[in-house]
N, C-alpha and C positions, 0 to 999 in steps of 0.2 A: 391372329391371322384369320383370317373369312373366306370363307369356299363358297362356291357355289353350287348348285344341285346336281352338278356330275360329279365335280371331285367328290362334294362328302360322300355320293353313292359310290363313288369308287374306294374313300377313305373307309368306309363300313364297310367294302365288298356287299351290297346289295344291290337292286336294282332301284330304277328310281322309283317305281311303281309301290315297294316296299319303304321306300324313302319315304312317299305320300304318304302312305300309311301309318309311318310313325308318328309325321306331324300330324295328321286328324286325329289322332287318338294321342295327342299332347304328349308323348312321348319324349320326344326331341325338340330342342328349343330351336326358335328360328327367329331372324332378322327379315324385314319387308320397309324398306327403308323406302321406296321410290314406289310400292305398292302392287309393283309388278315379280322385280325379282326376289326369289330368294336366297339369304347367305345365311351361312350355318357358321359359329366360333369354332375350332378345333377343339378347343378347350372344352366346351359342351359336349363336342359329340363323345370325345374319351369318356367324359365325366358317365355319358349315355353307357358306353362298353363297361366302366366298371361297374355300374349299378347290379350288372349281369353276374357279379360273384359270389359263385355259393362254395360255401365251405362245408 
């Protein structure tokens, strides 16, 4: 499933300002299919949240 740059900023609870963020700094994977928009995999962006676990 593909979101686009409000859901996943809503899916993250960020803003999208923070959203940019992550993509310039390669953080978060993203899709530019058409060159304009972009879609994020859901799949990704969890995969993004768990990286964040520390034990």
């Amino acid at each position: 499933m593909f979101l686009n740059t409000s859901e996943a900023s809503d899916f993250l609870n960020i803003t999208k300002n923070n959203l940019y963020r992550l993509i310039k700094d390669k953080k978060v994977k993203f899709y530019k299919p058409n060159g304009k928009n972009l879609y994020f995999k859901k799949e990704d962006l969890i995969s993004y949240i768990e990286r964040g676990v520390y034990e």
